[in-house]
C-alpha positions in Angstrom: -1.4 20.2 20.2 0.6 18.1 17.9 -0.5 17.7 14.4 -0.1 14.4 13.3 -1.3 12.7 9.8 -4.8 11.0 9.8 -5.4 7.8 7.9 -1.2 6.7 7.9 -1.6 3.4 10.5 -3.6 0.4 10.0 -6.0 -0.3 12.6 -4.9 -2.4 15.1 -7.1 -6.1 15.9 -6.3 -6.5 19.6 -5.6 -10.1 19.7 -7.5 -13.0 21.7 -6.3 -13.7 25.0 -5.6 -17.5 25.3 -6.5 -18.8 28.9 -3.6 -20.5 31.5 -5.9 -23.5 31.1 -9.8 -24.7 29.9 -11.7 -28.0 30.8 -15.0 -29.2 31.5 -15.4 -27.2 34.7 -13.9 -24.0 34.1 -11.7 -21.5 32.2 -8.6 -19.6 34.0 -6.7 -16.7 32.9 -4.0 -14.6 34.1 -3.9 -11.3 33.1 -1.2 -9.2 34.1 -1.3 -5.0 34.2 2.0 -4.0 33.2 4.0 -0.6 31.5 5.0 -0.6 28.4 6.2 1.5 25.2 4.0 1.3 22.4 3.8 3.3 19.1 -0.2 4.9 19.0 0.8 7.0 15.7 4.3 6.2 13.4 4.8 9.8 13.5 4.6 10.1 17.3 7.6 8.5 19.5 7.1 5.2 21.2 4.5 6.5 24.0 4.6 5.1 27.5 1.2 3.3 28.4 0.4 0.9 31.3 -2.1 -2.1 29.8 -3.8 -5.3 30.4 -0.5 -7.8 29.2 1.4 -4.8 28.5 -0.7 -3.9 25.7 -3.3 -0.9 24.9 -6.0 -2.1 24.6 -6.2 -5.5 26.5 -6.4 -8.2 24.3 -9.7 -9.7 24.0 -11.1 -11.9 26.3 -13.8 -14.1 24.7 -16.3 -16.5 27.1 -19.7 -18.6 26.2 -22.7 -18.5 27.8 -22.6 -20.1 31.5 -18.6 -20.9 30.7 -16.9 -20.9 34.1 -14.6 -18.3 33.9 -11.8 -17.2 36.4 -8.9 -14.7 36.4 -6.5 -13.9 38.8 -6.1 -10.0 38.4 -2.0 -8.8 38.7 -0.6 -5.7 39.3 3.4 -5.3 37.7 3.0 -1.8 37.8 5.6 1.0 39.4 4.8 2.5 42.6 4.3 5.9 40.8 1.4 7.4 38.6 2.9 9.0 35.5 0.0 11.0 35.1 -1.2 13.4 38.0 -2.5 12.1 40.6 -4.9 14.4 43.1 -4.0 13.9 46.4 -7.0 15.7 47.8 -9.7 13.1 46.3 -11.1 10.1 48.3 -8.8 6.9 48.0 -5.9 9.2 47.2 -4.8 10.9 50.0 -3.1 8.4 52.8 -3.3 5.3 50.4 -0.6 4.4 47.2 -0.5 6.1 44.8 -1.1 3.6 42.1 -3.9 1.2 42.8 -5.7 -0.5 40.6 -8.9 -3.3 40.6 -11.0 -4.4 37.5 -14.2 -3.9 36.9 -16.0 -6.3 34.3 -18.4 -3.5 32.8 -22.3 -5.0 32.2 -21.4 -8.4 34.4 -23.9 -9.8 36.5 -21.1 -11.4 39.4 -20.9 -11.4 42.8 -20.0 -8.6 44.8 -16.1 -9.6 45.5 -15.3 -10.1 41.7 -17.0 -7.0 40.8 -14.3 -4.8 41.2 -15.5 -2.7 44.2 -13.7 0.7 44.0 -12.2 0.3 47.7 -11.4 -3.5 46.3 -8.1 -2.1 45.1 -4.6 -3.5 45.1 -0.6 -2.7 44.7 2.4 -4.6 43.1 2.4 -8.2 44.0 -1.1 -7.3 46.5 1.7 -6.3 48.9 -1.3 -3.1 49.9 -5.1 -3.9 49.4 -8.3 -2.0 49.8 -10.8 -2.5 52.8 -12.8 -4.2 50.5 -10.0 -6.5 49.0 -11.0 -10.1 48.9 -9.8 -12.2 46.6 -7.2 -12.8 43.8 -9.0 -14.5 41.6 -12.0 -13.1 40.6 -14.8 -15.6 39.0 -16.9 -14.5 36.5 -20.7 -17.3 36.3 -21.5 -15.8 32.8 -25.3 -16.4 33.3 -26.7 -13.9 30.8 -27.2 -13.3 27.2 -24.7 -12.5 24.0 -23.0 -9.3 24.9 -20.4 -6.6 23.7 -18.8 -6.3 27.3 -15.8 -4.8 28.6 -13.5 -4.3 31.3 -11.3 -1.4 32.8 -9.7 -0.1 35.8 -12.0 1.3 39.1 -9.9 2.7 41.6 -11.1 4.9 44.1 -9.9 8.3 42.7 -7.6 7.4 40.1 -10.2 5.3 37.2 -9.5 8.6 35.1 -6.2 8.2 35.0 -5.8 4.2 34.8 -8.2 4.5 32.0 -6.5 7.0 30.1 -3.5 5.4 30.6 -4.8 2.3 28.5 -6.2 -0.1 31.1 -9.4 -1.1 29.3 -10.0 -4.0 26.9 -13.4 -5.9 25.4 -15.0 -9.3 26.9 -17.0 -10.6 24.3 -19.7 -13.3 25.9 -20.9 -15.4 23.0 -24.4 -17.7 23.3 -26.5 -20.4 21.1 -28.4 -17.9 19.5 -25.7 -15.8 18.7 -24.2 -18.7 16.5 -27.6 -19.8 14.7 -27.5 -15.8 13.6 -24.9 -16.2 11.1 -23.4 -12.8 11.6 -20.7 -11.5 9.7 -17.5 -13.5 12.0 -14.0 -14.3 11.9 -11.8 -11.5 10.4 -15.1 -10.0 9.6 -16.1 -9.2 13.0 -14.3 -6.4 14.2 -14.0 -4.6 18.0 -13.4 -1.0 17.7 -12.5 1.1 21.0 -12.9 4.7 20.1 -11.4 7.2 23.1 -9.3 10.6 22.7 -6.1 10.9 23.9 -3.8 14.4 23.4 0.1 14.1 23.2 3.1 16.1 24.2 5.9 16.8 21.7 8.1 13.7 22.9 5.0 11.2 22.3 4.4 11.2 25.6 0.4 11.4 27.2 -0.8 15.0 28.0 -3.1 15.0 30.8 -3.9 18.2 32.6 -2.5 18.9 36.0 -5.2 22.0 36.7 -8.5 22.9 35.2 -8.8 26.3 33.9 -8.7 29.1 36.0 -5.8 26.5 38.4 -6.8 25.9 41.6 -4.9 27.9 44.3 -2.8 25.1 47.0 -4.2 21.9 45.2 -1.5 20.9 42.8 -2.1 18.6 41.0 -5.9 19.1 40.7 -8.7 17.2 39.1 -10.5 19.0 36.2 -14.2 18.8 35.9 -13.8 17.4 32.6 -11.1 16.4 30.5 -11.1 15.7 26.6 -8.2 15.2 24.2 -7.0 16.4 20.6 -6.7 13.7 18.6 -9.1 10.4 18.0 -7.6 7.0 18.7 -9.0 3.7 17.6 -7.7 0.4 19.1 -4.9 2.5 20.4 -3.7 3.7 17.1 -4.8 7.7 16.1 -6.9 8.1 12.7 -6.2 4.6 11.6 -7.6 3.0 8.5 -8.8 -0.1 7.6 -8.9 -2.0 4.1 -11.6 -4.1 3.7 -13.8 -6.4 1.4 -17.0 -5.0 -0.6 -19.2 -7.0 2.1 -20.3 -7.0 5.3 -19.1 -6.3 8.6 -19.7 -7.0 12.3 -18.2 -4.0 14.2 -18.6 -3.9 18.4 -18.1 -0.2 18.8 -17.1 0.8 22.2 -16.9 4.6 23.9 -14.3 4.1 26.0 -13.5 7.9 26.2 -13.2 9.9 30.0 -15.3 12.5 28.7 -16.4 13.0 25.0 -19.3 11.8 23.4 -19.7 10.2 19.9 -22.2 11.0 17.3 -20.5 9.2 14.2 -21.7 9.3 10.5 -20.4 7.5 7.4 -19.2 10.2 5.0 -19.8 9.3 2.3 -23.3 8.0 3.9 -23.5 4.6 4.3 -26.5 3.3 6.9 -25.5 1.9 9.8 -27.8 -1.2 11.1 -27.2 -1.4 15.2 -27.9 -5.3 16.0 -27.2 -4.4 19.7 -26.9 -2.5 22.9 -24.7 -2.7 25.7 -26.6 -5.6 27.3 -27.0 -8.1 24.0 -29.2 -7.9 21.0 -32.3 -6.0 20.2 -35.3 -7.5 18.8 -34.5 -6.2 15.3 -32.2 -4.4 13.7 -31.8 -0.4 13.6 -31.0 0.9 10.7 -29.7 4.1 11.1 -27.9 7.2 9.6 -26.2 8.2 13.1 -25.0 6.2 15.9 -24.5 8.2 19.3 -22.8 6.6 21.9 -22.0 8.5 25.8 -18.9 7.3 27.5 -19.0 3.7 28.8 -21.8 3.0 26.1 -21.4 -0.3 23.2 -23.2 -0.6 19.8 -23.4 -4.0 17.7 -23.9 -2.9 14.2 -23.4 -4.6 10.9 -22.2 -2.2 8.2 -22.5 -3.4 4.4 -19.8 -1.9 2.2 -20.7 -4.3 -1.0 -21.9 -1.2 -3.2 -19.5 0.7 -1.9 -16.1 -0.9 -4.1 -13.0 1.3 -4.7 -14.6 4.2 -2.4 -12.1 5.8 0.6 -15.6 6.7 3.7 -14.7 8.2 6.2 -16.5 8.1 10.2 -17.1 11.8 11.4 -18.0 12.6 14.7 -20.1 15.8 15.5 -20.8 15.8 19.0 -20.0 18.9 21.3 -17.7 18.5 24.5 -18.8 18.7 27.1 -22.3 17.4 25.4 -24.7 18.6 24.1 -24.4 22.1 24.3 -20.6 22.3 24.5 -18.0 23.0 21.7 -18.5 21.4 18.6 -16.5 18.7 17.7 -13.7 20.3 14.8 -14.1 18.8 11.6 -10.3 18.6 11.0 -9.2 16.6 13.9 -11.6 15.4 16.6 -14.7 15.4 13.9 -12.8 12.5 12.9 -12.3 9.2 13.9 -10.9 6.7 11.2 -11.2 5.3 7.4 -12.4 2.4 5.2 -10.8 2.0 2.4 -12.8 -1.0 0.5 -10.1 -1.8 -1.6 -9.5 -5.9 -0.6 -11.0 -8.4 -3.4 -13.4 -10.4 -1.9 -12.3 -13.7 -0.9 -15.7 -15.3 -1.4 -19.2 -15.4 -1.1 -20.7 -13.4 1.3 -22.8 -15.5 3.2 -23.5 -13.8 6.6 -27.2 -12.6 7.1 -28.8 -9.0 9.0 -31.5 -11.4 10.6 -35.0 -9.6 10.1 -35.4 -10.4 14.1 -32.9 -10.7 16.5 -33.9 -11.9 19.9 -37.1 -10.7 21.6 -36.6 -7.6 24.2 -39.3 -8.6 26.8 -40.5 -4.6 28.2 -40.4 -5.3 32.2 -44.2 -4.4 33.2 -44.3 -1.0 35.1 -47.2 -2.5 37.2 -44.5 -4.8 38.8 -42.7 -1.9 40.1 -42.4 -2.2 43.6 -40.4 0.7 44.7 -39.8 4.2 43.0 -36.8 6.1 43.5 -35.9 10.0 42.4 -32.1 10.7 42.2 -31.0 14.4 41.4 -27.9 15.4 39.4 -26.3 18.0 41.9 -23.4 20.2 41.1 -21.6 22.3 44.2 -18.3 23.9 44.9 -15.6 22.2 47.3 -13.4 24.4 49.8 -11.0 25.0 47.1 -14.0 26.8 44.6 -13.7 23.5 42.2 -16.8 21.7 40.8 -18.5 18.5 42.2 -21.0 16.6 41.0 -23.0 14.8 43.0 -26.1 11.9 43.4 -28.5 13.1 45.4 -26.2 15.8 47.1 -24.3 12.7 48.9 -20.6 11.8 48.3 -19.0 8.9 48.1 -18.1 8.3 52.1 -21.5 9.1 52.9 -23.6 5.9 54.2 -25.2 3.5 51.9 -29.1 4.6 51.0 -29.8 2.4 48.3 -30.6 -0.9 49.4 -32.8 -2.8 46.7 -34.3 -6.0 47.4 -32.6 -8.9 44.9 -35.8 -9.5 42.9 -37.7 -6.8 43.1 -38.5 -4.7 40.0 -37.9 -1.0 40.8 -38.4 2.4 38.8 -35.6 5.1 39.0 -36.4 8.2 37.8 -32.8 10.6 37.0 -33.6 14.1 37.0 -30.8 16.2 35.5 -31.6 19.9 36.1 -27.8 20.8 35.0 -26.2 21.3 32.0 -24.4 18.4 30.8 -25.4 15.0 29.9 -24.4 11.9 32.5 -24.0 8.7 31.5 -25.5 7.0 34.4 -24.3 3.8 34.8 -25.5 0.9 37.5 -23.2 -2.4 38.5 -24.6 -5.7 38.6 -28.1 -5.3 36.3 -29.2 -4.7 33.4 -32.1 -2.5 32.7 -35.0 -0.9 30.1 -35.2 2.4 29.2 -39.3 3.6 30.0 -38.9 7.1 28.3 -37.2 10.7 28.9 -39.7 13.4 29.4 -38.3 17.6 30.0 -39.2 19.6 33.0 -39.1 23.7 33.8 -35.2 23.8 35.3 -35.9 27.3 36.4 -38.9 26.2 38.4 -36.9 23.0 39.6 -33.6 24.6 40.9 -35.9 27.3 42.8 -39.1 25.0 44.2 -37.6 21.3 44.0 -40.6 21.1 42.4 -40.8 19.0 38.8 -43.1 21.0 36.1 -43.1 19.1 33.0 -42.9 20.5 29.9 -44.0 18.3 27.1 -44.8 14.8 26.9 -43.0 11.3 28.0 -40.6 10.6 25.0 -40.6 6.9 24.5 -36.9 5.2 23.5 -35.7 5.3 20.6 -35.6 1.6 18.7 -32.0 2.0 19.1 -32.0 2.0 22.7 -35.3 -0.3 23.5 -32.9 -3.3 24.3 -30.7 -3.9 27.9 -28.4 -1.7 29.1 -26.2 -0.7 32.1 -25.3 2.8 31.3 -27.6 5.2 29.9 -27.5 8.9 29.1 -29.8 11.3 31.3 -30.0 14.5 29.3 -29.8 17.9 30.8 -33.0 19.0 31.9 -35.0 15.5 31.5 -36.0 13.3 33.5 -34.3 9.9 32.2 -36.7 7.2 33.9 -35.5 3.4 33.6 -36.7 -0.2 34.9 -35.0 -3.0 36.6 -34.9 -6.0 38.6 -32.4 -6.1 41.0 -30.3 -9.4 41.5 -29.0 -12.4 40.9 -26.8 -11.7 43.6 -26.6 -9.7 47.0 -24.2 -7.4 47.9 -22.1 -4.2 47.6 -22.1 -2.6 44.2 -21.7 1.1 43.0 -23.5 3.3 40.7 -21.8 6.4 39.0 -21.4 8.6 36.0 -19.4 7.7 33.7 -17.8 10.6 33.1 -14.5 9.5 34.6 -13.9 12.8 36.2 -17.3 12.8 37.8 -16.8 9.4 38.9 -13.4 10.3 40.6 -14.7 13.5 41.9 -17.7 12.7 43.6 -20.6 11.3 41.4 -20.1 7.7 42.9 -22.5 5.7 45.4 -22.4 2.4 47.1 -25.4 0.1 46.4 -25.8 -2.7 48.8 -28.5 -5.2 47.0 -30.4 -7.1 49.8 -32.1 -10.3 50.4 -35.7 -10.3 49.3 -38.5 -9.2 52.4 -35.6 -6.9 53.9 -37.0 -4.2 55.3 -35.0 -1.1 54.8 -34.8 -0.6 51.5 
């Protein structure tokens, strides 16, 4: 571990990505994935990070409502990973070893610009995936206000890509968004909260072999990996100065593994405004914010009573969560400061709207199909963990055909003993409730015995989402309507290294009246 200094580095506003060109019809970017050297603490060396434009994170990409937007997707990276690859995992073994395609995370596009896992491509698209086709991916941007983001998805290396900085926030903007008048400008803020761990010479520790190492598979994937230290924005236990006002931050897990359960300190309420798929009905106000990997919160902080004062945003949740170890209060129980120490420039006037925009609950009656999917955990040839959907792996044939239109109810029964976020391509969808169940009498009958009542949503998360967190031993039960589009997507954990290793499955949305569903 190296110790390094919290609170020495300002926090870092990744800048807005300016498009190639913009008229009437559409909006075209380039955006290039490139290596680079760039300084993530000024007591660390210059670390080596591949990023969207050479930067970690990506710069932001902002869009509006039904804007036209298209971006041609390019690889400059070197033919060799600089963090260990697995050469036993799908996608790995006979193909490059760095691939890369981008995933828009909480899009509703078509199939070929949804970055496909098997969509991949090299250097200069001089090797693509089966699935590879296009350049240029086109993104309709026919949905609501939204904290999106996007991030690398290659079959067997997302873990790695990820860590290595390819991940940056989309920001879709709407009408309503604007007649809000939310805290914007310099007073809207996107933080990107992942954990990273460093060796001596600055450069990115990742772990070659779980612990006990895995006889003849070197390097191996771990079942889990989470880092030392807290970045935010790419820069570790930053601060930021700001005005005795308030504050529109879009908070972003973007970590392989750990959870977040932040806190002001000292307390300060935290009103969430949104989830990952646009704004709830009304504000949240709340004392603690969790957020699984993958996961987005729009909150609005208000520091005016707060002038002069140092707070700090602790983290307490366990790795692997929730029953793991505790986060430590001196390094990863930490994630950055505000110092409101700016005079205000003027008037504060930015509003936390009483209502937001209505959440319309999808009807249970208009479920049409049901589906059950088990969280299953076995041991490959080499004694390592895999977790699995269903028992299937990735290669396995597609059983998840949903009918575009049609409302369906999947119920995620998670008789293990970690949390997954679960996270589906293409939709949005409603959580119904979470409700626990005997895992003693699951594991030996396959039967479900529950053990208390359905527990209903929280207000926090009664608003859209596309990746939600199925608790160990609950049955996480959510609603959606399948569509616009038809196609192949993916649905997965989001804990990278389940994803890699093999808790990924093709979902082929079909046309409506189809019978195999």
């Amino acid at each position: 571990m190296v110790s390094l200094k919290k609170y020495l580095d300002p926090l870092p506003i990744p800048p807005i990505l300016k498009p190639k060109y913009r008229n009437e019809k559409e909006t075209f970017y380039v955006v290039r994935m490139m290596q680079a050297y760039q300084t993530l603490h000024s007591e660390l060396p210059a670390t080596r990070i591949w990023g969207y434009e050479g930067m970690y994170p990506g710069p932001v990409i902002c869009a509006r409502k039904k804007e036209k937007v298209l971006i041609r997707w390019e690889n400059h990276l070197p033919e060799k990973h600089f963090l260990p690859v697995d050469k036993t995992l799908h996608g790995t073994m006979d193909g490059p070893e760095v691939r890369t395609v981008v995933h828009l995370h909480g899009a509703k596009v078509r199939p070929e610009s949804d970055g496909y896992p098997e969509a991949w491509f090299t250097n200069n698209y001089e090797q693509t995936g089966s699935y590879f086709s296009r350049r240029v991916y086109w993104y309709p941007n026919c949905q609501q206000a939204a904290t999106l983001w996007y991030h690398d998805h290659a079959l067997g290396i997302t873990r790695l890509n990820v860590y290595a900085g390819l991940a940056g926030f989309y920001l879709l903007r709407d009408s309503l968004e604007r007649k809000l008048n939310l805290p914007k400008g310099s007073y809207e803020i996107p933080l990107l909260i992942q954990d990273r761990s460093f060796n001596p010479d600055g450069s990115l520790f990742y772990p070659s072999q779980p612990e006990p190492p895995v006889p003849g598979v070197a390097p191996s994937i771990t079942p889990g990996f989470a880092g030392d230290v807290i970045l935010v924005n790419g820069k570790v236990w930053p601060f930021l100065a700001v005005e005795p006002r308030k504050y529109r931050f879009r908070i972003l897990n973007g970590s392989n593994q750990r959870f977040y359960r932040v806190r002001f300190d000292p307390e300060l309420p935290i009103y969430q405004i949104g989830t990952d798929g646009g704004f709830l009905s009304a504000p949240v106000k709340l004392e603690e914010l969790l957020l699984a990997p993958a996961e987005r919160a729009d909150v609005i902080v208000d520091f005016s009573d707060c002038k002069g004062k140092h707070l700090i945003l602790r983290n307490d949740a366990p790795v692997p969560f929730p029953t793991g170890t505790p986060a430590d209060p001196e390094t990863t129980g930490q994630i950055m400061e505000f110092r409101v120490v700016l005079p205000l420039k003027g008037k504060d006037v930015s509003f936390l709207p009483d209502q937001l925009c209505p959440v319309i609950p999808i009807p249970e009656n208009l479920a049409k199909v049901r589906r059950d999917f088990v969280m299953t955990v076995r041991r490959d040839q080499y004694g390592r963990l895999v977790f699995l959907l269903n028992g299937k792996s990735w290669q396995e044939p597609v059983t998840e055909k949903p009918q575009r239109g049609v409302v369906e109810i999947w119920n995620l029964i998670n008789p293990g003993f970690v949390a997954h976020p679960i996270h589906i391509h293409q939709i949005q969808f409603q959580l119904l409730n979470r409700q626990p169940f005997d895992v003693e009498h699951f594991n030996r009958t396959q039967e479900l015995v529950f053990t208390s009542p359905p527990v209903p949503p929280s207000p926090a998360e009664q608003g859209w989402k596309d990746t939600i967190r199925n608790n160990p031993g609950e049955v996480t039960r959510i609603i959606a309507r399948f569509g616009p589009y038809t196609g192949r997507y993916v649905w997965h954990c989001h804990l990278l290294e389940h994803e890699d290793y093999d808790m990924m499955r093709p979902l082929e949305v079909v046309s409506k009246g189809a019978a195999n569903r």
